[in-house]
C-alpha positions as CSV (number, residue, x, y, z in Angstrom):
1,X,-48.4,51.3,-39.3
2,X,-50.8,53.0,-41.7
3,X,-53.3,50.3,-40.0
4,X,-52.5,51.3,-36.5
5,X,-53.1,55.5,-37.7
6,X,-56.5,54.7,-38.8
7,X,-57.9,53.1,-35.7
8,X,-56.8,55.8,-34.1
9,X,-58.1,58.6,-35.9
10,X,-61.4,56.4,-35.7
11,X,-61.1,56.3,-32.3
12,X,-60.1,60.4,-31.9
13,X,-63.3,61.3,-34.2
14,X,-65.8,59.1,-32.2
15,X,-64.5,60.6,-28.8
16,X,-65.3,64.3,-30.2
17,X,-68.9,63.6,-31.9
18,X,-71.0,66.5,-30.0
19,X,-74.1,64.3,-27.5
20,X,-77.7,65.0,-28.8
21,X,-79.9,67.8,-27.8
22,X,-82.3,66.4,-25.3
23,X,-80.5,63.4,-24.7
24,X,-79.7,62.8,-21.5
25,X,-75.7,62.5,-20.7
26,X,-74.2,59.1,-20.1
27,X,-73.6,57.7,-17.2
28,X,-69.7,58.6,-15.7
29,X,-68.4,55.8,-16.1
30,X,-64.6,54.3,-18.3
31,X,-66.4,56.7,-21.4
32,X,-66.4,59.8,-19.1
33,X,-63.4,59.3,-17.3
34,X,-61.9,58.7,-21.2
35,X,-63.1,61.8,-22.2
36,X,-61.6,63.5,-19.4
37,X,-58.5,62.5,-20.0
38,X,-55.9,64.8,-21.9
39,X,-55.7,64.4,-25.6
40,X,-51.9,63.0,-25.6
41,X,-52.8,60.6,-22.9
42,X,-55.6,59.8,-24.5
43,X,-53.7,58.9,-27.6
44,X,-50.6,56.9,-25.9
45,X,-53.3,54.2,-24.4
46,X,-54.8,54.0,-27.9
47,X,-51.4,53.0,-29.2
48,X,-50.8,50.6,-26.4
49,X,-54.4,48.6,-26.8
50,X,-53.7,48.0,-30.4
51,X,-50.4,46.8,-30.0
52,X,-51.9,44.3,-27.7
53,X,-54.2,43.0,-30.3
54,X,-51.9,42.7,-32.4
55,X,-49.7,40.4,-30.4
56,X,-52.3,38.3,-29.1
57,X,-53.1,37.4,-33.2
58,X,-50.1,36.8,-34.0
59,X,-49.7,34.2,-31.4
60,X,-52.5,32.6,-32.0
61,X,-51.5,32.5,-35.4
62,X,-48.2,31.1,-34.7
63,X,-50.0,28.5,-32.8
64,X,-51.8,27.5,-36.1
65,X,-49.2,27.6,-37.6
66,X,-47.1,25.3,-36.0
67,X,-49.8,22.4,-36.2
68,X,-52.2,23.2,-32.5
69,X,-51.3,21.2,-29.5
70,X,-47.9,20.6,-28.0
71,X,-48.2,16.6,-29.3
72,X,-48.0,18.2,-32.7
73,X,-45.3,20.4,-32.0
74,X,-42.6,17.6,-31.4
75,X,-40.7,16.2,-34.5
76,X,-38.6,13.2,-35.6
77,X,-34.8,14.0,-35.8
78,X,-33.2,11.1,-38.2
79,X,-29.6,10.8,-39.7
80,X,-27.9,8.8,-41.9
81,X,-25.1,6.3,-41.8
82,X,-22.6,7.8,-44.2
83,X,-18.8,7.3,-44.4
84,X,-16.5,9.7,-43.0
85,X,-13.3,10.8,-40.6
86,X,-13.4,10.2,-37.4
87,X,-10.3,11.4,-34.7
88,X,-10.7,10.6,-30.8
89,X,-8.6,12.7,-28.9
90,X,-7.6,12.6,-24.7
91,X,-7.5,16.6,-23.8
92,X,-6.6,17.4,-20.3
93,X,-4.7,19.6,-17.6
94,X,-2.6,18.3,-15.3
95,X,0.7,19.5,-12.3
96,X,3.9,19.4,-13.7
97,X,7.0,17.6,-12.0
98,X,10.1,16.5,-11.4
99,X,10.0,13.1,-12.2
100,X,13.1,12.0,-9.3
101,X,13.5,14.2,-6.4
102,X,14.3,13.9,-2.8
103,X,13.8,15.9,0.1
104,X,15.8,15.2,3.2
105,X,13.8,15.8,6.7
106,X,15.5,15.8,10.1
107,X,13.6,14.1,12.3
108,X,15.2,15.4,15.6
109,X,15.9,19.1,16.4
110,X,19.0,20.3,15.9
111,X,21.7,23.6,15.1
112,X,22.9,24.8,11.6
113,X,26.8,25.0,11.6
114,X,27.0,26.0,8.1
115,X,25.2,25.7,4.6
116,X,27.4,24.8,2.0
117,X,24.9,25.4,-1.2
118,X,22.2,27.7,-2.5
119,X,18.9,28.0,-3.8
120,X,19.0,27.3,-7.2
121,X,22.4,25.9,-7.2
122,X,23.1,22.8,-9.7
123,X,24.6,20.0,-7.8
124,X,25.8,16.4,-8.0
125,X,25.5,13.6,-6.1
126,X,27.6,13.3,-3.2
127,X,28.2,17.1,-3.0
128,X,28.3,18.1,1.0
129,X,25.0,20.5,1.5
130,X,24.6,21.4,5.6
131,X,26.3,20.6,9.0
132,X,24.2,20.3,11.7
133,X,24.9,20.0,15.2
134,X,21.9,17.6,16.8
135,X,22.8,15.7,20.3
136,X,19.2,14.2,19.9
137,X,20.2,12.5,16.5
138,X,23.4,11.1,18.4
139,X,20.8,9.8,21.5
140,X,18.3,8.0,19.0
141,X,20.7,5.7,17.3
142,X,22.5,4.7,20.5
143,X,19.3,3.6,22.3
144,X,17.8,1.7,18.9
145,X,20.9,0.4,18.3
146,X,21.0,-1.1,22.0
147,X,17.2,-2.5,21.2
148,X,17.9,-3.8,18.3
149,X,20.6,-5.9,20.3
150,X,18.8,-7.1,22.9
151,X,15.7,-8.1,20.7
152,X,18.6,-10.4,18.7
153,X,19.8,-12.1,21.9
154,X,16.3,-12.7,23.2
155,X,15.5,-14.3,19.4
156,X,18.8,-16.3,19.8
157,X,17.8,-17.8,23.2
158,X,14.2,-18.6,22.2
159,X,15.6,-20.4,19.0
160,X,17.5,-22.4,21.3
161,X,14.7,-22.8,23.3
162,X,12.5,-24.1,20.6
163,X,15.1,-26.9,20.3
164,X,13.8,-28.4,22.8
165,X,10.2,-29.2,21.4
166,X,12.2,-32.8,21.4
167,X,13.6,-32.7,25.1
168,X,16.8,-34.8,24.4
169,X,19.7,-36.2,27.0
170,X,23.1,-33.6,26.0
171,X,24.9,-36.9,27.3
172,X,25.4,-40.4,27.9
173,X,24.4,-41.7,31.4
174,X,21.2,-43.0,33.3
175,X,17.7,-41.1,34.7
176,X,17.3,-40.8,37.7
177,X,14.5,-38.7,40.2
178,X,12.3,-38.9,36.6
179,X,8.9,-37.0,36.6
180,X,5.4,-38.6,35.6
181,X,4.4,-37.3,32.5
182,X,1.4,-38.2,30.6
183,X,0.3,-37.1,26.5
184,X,-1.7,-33.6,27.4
185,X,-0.3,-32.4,30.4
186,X,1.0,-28.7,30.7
187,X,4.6,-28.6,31.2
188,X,6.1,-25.2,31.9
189,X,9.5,-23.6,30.6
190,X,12.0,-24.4,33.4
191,X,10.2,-27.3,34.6
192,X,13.0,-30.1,35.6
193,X,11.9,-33.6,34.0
194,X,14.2,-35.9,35.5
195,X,18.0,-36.0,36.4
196,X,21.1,-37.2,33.7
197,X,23.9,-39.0,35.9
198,X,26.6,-39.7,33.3
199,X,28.0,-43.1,34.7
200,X,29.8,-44.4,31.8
201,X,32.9,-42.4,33.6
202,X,33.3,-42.1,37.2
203,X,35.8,-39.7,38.7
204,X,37.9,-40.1,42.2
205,X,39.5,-36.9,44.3
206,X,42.1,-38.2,46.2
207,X,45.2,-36.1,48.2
208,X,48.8,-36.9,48.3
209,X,51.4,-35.6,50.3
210,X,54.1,-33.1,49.0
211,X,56.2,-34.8,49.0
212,X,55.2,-36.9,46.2
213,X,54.8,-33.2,43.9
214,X,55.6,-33.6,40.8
215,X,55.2,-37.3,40.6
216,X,51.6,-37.1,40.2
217,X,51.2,-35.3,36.9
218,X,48.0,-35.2,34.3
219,X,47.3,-37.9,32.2
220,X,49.8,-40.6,34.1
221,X,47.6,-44.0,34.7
222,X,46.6,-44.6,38.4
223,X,45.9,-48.5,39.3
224,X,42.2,-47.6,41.5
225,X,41.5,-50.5,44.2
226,X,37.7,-51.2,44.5
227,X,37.1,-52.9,47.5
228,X,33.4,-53.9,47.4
229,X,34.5,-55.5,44.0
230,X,37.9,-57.0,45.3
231,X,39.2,-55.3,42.5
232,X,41.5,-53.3,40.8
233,X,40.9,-51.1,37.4
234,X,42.9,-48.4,35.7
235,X,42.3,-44.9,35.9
236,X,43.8,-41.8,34.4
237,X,44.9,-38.8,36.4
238,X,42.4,-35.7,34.5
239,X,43.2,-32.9,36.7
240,X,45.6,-31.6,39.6
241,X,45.3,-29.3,41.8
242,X,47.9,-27.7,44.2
243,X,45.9,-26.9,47.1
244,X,46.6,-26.8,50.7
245,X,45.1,-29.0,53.1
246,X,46.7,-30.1,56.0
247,X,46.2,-32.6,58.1
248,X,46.3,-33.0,62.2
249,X,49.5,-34.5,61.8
250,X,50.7,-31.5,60.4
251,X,50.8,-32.7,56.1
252,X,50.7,-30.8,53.6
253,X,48.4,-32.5,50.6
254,X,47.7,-31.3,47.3
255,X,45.0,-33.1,44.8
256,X,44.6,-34.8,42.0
257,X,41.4,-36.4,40.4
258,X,41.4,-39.5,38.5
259,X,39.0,-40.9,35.7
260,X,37.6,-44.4,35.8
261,X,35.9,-46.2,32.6
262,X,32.8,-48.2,33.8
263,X,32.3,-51.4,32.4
264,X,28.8,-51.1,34.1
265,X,29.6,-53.0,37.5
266,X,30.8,-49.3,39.3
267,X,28.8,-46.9,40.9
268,X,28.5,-43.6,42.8
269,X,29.8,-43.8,46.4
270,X,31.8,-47.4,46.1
271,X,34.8,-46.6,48.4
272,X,38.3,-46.0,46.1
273,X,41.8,-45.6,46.4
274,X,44.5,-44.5,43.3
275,X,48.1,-45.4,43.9
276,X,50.8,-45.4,41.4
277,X,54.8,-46.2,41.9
278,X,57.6,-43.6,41.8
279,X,61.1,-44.5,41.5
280,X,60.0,-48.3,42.8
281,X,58.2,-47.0,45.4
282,X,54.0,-47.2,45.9
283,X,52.7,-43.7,46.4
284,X,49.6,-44.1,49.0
285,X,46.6,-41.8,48.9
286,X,46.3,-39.9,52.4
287,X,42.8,-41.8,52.7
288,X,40.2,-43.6,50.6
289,X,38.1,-41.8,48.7
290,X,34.3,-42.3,47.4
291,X,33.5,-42.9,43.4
292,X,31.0,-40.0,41.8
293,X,29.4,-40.0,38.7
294,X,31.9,-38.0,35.9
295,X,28.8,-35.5,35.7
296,X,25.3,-34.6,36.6
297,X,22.8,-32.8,36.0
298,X,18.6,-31.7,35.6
299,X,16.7,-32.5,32.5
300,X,14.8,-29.2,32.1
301,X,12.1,-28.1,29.4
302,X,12.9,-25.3,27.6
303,X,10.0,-23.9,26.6
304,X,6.2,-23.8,27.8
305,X,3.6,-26.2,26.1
306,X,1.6,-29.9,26.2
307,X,3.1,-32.8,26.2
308,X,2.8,-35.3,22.9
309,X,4.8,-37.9,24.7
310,X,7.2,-39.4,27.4
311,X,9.9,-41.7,27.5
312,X,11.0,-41.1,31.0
313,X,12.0,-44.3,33.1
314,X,13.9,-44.0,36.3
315,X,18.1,-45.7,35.8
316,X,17.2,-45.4,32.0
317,X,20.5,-45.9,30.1
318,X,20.1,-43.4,27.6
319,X,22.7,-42.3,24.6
320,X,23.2,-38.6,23.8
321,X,20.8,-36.6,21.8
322,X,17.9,-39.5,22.7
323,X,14.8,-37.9,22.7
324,X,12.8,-38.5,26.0
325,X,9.9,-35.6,26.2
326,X,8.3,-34.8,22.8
327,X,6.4,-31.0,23.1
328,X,3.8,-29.2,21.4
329,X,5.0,-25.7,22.1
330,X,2.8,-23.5,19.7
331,X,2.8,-20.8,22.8
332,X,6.6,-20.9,22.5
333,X,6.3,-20.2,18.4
334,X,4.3,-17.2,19.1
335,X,6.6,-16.0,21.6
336,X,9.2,-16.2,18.8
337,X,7.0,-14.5,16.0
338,X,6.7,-11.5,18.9
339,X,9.9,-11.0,19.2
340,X,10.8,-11.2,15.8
341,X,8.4,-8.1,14.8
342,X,9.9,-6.2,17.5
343,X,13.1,-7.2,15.8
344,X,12.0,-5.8,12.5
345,X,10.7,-2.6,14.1
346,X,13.7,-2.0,15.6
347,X,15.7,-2.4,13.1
348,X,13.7,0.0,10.8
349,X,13.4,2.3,13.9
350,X,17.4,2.2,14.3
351,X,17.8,2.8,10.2
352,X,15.7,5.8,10.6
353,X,17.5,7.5,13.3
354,X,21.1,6.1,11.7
355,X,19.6,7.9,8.5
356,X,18.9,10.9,10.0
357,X,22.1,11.3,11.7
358,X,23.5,10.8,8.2
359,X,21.1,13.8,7.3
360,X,22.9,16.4,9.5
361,X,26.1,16.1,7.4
362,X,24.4,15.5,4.4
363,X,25.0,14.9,0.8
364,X,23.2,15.0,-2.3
365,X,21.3,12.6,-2.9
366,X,21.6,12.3,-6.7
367,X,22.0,14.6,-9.2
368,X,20.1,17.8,-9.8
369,X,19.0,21.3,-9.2
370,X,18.4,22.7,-5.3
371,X,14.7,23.7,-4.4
372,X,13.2,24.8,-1.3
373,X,16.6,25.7,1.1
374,X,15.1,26.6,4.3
375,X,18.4,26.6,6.1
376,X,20.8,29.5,7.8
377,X,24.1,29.6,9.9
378,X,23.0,29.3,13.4
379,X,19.2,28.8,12.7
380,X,17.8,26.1,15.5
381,X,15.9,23.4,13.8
382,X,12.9,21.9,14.7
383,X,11.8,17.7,14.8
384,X,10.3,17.0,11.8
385,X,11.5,19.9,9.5
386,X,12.0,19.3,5.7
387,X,15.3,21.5,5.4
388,X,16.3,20.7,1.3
389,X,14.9,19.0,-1.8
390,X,17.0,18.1,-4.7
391,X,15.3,17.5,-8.1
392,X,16.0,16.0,-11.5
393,X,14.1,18.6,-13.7
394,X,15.9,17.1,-16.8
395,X,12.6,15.0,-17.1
396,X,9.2,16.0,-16.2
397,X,6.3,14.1,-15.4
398,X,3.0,14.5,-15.7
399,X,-0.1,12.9,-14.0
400,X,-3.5,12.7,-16.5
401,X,-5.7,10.9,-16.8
402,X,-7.9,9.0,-19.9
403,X,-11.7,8.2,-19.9
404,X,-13.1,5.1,-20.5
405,X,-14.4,5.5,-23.9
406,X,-10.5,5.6,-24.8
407,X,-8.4,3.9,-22.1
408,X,-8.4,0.8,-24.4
409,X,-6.3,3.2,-27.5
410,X,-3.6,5.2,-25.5
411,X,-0.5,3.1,-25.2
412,X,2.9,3.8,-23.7
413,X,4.9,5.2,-26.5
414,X,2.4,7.5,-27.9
415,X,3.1,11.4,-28.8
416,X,1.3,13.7,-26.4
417,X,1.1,17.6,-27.4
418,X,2.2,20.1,-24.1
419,X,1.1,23.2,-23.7
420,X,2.3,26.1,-20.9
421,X,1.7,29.0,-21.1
422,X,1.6,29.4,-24.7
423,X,4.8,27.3,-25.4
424,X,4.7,24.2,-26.9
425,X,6.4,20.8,-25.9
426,X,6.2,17.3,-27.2
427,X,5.6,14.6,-24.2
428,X,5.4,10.8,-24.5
429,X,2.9,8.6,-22.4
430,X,5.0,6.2,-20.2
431,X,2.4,4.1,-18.6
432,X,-1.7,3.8,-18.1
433,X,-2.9,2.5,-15.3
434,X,-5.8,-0.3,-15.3
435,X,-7.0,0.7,-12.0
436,X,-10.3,3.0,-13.0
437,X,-11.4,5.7,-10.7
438,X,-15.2,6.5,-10.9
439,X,-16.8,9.8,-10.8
440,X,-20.0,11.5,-11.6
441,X,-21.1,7.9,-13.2
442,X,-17.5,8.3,-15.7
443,X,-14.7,6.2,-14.9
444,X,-10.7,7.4,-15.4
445,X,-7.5,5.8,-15.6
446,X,-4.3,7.7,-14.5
447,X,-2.2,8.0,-17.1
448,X,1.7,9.2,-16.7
449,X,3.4,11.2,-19.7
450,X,7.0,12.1,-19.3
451,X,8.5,15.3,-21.3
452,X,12.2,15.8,-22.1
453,X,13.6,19.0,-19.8
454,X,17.2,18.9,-20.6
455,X,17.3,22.8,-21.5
456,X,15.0,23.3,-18.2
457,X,12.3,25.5,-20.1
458,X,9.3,23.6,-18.7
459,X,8.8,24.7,-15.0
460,X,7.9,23.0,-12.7
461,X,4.8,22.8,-10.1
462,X,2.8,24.7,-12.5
463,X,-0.5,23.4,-14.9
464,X,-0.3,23.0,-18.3
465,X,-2.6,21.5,-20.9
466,X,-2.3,18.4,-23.1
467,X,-3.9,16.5,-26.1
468,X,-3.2,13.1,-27.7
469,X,-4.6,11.4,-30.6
470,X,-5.9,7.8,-29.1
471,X,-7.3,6.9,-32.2
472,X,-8.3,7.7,-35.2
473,X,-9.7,6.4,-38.2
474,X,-10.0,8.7,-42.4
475,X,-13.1,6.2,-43.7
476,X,-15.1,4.5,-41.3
477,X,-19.1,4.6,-41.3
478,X,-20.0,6.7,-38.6
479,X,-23.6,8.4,-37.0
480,X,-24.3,10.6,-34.4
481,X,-23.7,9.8,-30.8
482,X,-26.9,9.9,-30.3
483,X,-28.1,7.8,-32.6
484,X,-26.7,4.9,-30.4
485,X,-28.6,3.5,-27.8
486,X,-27.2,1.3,-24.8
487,X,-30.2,-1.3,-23.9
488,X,-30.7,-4.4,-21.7
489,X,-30.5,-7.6,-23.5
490,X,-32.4,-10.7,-22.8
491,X,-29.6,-12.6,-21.4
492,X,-28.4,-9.6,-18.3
493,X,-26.4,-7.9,-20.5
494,X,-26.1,-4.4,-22.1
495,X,-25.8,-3.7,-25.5
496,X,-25.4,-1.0,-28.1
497,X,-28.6,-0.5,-30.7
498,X,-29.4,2.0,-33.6
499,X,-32.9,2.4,-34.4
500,X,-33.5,1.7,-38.6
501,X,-35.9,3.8,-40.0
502,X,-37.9,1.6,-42.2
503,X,-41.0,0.0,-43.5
504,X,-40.8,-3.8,-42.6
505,X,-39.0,-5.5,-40.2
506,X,-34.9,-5.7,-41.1
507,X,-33.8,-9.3,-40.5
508,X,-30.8,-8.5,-38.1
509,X,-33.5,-6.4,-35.9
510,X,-34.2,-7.2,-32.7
511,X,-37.1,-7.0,-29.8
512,X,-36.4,-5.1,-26.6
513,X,-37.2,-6.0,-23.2
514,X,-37.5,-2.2,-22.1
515,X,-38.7,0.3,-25.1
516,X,-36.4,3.4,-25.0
517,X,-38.2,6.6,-24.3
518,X,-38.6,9.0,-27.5
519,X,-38.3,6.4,-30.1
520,X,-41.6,5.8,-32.2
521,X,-43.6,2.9,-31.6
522,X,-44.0,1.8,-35.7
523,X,-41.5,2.2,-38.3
524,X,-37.9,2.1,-36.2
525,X,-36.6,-1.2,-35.9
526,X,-33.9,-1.7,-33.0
527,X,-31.2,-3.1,-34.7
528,X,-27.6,-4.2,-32.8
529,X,-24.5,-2.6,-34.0
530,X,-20.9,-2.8,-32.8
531,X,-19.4,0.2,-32.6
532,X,-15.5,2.2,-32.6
533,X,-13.8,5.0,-31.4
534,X,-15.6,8.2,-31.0
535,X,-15.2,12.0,-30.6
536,X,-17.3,14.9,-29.5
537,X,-20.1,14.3,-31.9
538,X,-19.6,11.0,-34.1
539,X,-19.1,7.5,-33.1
540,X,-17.3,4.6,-35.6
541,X,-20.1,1.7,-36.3
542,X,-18.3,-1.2,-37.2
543,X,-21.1,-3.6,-38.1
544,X,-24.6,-3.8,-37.4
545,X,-26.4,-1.3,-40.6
546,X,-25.0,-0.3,-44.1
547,X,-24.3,2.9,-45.5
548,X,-27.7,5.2,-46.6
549,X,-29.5,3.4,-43.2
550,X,-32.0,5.9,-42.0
551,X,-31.7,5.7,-38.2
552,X,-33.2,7.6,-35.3
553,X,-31.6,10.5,-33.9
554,X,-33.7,12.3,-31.3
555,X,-37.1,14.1,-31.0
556,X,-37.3,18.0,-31.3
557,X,-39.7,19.9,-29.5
558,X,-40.6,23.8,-30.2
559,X,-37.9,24.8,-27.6
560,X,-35.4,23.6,-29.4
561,X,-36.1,24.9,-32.4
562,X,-36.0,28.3,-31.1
């Protein structure tokens, strides 16, 4: 300061020096406008100029200094590998809750008769919570219930249906009026193949007279005549029926049908008459009747497809359950895999609505504290309303979550530390999940910790903060984080390198395929190291350098030394 006072008392004195007689006066130029101005003016720019100067050499010599040019001004940051602590720890917030809950939703709209709990209100499972009135709920199950019926008859029939892939006589008898059917054709659901005549039994209707009723009776053996055979087989008497025909004369007849065996020499239309004797006497037919195959009927396909192959022969003899029409009916399998998703739909849908009907006299669910009752006497309800939640609070859960660097060290089991507010709890972590979820180049893995509620002083729906310990180890060599480089290696892969600080080469060192930015080019060796759990600053090296190793750190520039 004493410095600064003498220039300006220098400068003051020069200022008021008187001109020279017959000199002429200066040009007006910064001197006369400087002596023009006030003395105290004068003296504040004075000050200012100075301090100036003095600034501007003390930046240069800073510059000096600090070695010149900004390549000068950067400097190697090196550590060494010592032995020390090391704790990695998984900090977090996360939403408490209950861990079981359930909230019941009426799906249809509906009328509050009465409320039979409160908010709040501790209850146990089975305990009656609302009435409703809902005609809609009522409606819902009685239409899925009738879908759910009719999709099971329409899968019973197709199954049936899909029987007949193998198109197969349902009796005994011969074919007749058969269909030409080659391997490939289309044949259609409903399509008539051929006709089954079942002629291993033949049956005869033939009328008596009243006044043989009674004598005629079922099962009683009939000797038939067959003229075109000049013949005479036995028959047995299946059926009779007390009709009444009469005749022109004026007779009364009732029926009967009899039941002939064929040996193979009888057939439809042979002319036929039963008699049998009563009391000595032969009791006569009215007239002759005509034999008729004991059944008949159309060979149809069941379901819709091609043909594989086709055994169809007109007057085939064929035994019951022969297969005459093989089918390939894949159309008829989809048709069955349709209607069995519809099945399944309905049956859910018809659950549903039988569950929501439930839910308008309902229950507790299980055991556990009422939340969010949203229900009053008389109070009309709309579709789709959640009315009522119970919840378990006696255990709390808690989604977190764990990074990558220490996913590998939490396990189920471990002690977390739970903070709310201030007040301390002591949680467990049940599971970790190994499904990552990547963010900002950082990949997480959910993590669920469960905390003992029994006395109900952890709320929930509300944050609160938590630690673990995922590892940890009291004497480990460790360096800086930053001291650890990931590099490409020559085979793809990544690896982790520390950069020794010394004069030759170290024989585990290795030559990089990609130089890392910062490092010097001569005297740091890349050398591979395996490394452990790490915290905020430190990371564990498990192999790779020895304790004392110089390695490289970073390089500091002048900004961030000040």
């Amino acid at each position: 300061m004493a410095e600064v006072k003498d220039l300006e008392q220098e400068a003051l004195s020069q200022e008021s020096t008187p001109a020279v007689p017959g000199e002429s006066a200066p040009k007006r130029g910064f001197a006369a406008k400087w002596k023009g101005m006030p003395r105290k003016k004068r003296r504040r720019t004075i000050r200012r100029i100075i301090a100036l100067v003095i600034l501007a050499a003390a930046a240069a010599a800073g510059v000096k200094l600090l070695g010149g040019d900004k390549q000068q001004e950067a400097q190697v940051v090196t550590d060494m590998v010592s032995y020390g602590s090391i704790t990695s720890t998984v900090e977090g917030s996360g939403l408490t809750k209950a861990k079981n809950s359930e909230t019941i939703t009426l799906t249809t709209a509906g009328t509050v008769q009465d409320v039979l709990v409160t908010e709040g209100q501790k209850v146990t499972a089975g305990t009656p919570l609302f009435v409703i009135e809902s005609e809609a709920a009522r409606s819902a199950v009685e239409k899925a219930r009738k879908d759910v019926e009719g999709y099971e008859k329409q899968l019973s029939s197709l199954q049936k249906d899909i029987a007949g892939l193998n198109l197969a006589a349902g009796y005994p008898g011969k074919l007749m009026e058969v269909a030409t059917l080659n391997p490939g054709d289309t044949i259609t659901k409903g399509q008539k193949v051929a006709t089954l005549a079942d002629d291993t039994r033949l049956r005869l209707e033939q009328y008596y007279s009243y006044a043989y009723e009674g004598a005629i009776r079922t099962g009683q053996t009939m000797q038939v005549s067959i003229p075109a055979l000049m013949t005479t087989v036995t028959g047995t008497v299946e059926a009779v029926h007390m009709v009444s025909r009469i005749t022109p004369q004026g007779s009364k007849l009732f029926s009967a049908e009899i039941v002939v065996k064929n040996d193979g020499a009888l057939t439809a239309d042979m002319a036929a008459s039963a008699t049998t004797t009563v009391n000595g006497e032969t009791v006569y037919p009215y007239e002759a009747g005509k034999l008729a195959y004991y059944r008949t009927g159309d060979l149809n396909s069941t379901v819709n497809g091609t043909v594989i192959s086709s055994s169809l022969v007109d007057y085939l003899q064929v035994a019951e359950g022969q297969v005459l029409v093989r089918i390939d009916g894949e159309d008829s399998e989809s048709e069955i895999f349709s209607v069995q998703q519809s099945l399944e739909e309905a049956q859910k849908t018809l659950e549903t609505a039988q569950k929501n009907l439930n839910n308008c006299n309902a229950v507790a669910p299980i055991d556990g504290t009422v939340i969010g009752l949203s229900l009053q006497q008389g109070q009309e309800v709309e579709a789709n309303t959640a009315v009522i939640t119970i919840a378990d609070t006696s255990t709390i859960v808690v989604d977190a979550t764990v990074d990558e660097r220490n996913v590998s060290y939490v396990k189920p089991g471990m002690m977390v530390d739970i903070d709310q507010w201030g007040t301390t709890f002591t949680g467990v972590v049940e599971s970790v999940s190994l499904n990552s979820k990547a963010e900002n180049g950082v990949a997480s893995y959910p993590m669920v910790i469960t905390v003992d509620n029994t006395e109900g002083t952890l709320m929930t729906g509300s944050y609160i903060n938590y630690s673990l310990v995922a590892s940890e180890n009291d004497n480990c060599l460790v360096v800086p984080i930053q001291c650890v480089k990931t590099v490409p290696m020559e085979d793809g892969t990544t690896g982790n390198v520390v950069f020794v600080k010394a004069d030759s080469r170290p024989d585990n060192a290795i030559d990089l395929t990609v130089p890392v930015d910062g490092v010097p080019e001569k005297g740091y060796w890349a050398v591979p190291v395996e490394i452990g759990i790490s915290d905020t600053y430190n990371v564990e090296i498990k192999s790779g350098v020895e304790e004392g190793a110089e390695v490289f750190t970073q390089v500091q520039t002048e900004s961030s030394w000040m």
